[in-house]
C-alpha positions in Angstrom: 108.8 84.9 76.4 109.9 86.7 79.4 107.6 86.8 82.6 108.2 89.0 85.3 106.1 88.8 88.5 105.6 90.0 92.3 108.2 88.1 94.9 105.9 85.3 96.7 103.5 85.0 93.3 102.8 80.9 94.7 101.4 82.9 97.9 99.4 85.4 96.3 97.7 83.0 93.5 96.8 80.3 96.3 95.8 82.7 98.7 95.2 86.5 98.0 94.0 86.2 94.6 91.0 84.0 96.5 89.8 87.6 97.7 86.0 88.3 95.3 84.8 91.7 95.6 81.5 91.7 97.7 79.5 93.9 95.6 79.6 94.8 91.7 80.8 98.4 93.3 83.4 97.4 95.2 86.1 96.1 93.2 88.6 99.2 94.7 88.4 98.1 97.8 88.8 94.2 97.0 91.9 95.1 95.5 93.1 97.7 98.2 92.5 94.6 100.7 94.3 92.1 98.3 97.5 94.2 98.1 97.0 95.2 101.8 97.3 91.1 102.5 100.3 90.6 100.1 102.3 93.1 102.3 100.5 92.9 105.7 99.1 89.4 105.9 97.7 89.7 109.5 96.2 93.0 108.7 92.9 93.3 110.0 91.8 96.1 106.8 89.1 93.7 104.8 87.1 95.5 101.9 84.3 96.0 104.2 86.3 98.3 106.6 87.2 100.1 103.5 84.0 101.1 102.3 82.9 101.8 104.9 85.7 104.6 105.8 85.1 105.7 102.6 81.0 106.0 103.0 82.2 107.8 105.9 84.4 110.7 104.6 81.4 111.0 101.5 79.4 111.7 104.1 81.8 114.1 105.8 82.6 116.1 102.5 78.9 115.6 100.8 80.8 113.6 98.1 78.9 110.9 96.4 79.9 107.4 97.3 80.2 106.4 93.3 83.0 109.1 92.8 85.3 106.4 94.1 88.5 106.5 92.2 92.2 105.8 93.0 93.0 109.7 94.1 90.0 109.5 96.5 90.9 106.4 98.1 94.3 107.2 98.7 93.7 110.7 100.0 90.7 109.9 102.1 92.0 106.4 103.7 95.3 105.4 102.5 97.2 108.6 103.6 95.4 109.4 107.0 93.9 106.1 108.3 96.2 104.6 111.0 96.0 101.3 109.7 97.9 102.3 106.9 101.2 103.9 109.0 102.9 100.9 107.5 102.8 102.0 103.8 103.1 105.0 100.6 100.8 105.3 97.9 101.1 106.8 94.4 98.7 107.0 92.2 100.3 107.5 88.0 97.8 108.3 85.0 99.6 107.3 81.8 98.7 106.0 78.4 98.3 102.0 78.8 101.4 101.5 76.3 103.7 103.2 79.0 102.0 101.4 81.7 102.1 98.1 80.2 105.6 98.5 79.2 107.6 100.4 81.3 105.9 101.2 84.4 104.3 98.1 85.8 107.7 96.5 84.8 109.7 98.3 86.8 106.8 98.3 89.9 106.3 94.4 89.5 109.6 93.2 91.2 108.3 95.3 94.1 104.8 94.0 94.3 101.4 94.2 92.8 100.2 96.7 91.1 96.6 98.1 90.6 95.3 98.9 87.5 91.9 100.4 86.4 90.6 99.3 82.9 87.0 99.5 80.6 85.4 96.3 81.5 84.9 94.2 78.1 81.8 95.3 76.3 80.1 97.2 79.7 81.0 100.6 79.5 81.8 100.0 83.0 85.5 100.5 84.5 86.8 97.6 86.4 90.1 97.6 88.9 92.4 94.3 88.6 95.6 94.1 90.6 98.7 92.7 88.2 100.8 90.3 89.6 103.1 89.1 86.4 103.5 90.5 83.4 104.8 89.3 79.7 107.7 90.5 77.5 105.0 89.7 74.5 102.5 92.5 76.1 100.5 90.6 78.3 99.5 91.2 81.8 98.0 89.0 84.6 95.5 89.8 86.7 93.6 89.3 89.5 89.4 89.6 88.8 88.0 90.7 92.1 85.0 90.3 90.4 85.7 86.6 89.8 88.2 85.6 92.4 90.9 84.5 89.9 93.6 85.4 87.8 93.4 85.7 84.2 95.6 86.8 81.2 94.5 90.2 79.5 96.6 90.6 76.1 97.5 94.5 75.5 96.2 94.8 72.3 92.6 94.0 73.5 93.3 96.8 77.0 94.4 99.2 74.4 91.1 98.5 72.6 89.1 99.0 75.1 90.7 102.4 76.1 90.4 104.1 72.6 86.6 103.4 73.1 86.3 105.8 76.8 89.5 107.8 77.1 93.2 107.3 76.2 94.6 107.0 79.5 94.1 105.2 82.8 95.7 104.9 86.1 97.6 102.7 88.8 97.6 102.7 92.2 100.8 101.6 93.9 100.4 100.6 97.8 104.6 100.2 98.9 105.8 99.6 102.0 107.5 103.0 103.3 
């Protein structure tokens, strides 16, 4: 089996992939935070700051707070906030076979990767950020919601997409 996974993994899984989402809500901005820190380790952005900016521009536009998605984020926060001068973001909607297999491949040598996926058996979507993925289809992940990393085999993501929609979406943060 062939791995592939982010430069400074040892870092990440002893430190970053500490980082649990605050709230059952917030799992966008736990994962914003824990690629923030893999690039930007003093940074001062914490997932707190982040919802916060973002509560602020729904307020601004009269959007609701729970139409947070990847496009919002990135266009509200990531592109404009100053704190973020440092860094590009690009957000791809693909089929999970071409993310899985050739995408977050060739992003993975260049750092995480953020990944929005059903949540086993909750009809809820979840964010994980991928820091090593398998030649046999697996990836691994880091649970905001838990504070750990876990294996998720592609079969079972594939699964669980054919049950919402047949697509999903990354989020890339890159250093410009």
């Amino acid at each position: 089996m062939m791995t592939r996974r982010i430069p400074d993994f040892e870092r990440y899984e002893s430190e970053i992939s500490l980082i649990t989402q605050k709230t059952g809500d917030w799992c966008i901005p736990a994962n914003v935070e824990s690629v923030t820190k893999y690039f930007e380790p003093k940074s001062p952005i914490t997932q707190d700051y982040l919802w916060h900016k973002w509560v602020e521009a729904c307020k601004l536009s009269g959007e609701n707070v729970g139409s947070i998605s990847f496009g919002n984020i990135k266009n509200r926060i990531l592109d404009v906030d100053p704190n973020y001068s440092w860094a590009k973001s690009t957000v791809i909607v693909n089929d999970i076979n071409a993310l899985a297999n050739s995408i977050i491949p060739s992003e993975i040598d260049r750092g995480p990767v953020i990944l929005s996926l059903p949540a086993q058996l909750t009809g809820y979507w979840h964010v994980f950020t991928v820091v090593e993925c398998s030649s046999l289809g697996g990836l691994h992940l880091h649970d905001t919601g838990q504070g750990k990393l876990l294996w998720r085999n592609l079969d079972e993501m594939r699964s669980a997409l054919e049950r919402y929609r047949p697509e999903t979406d990354i989020l890339l943060i890159r250093p410009k």
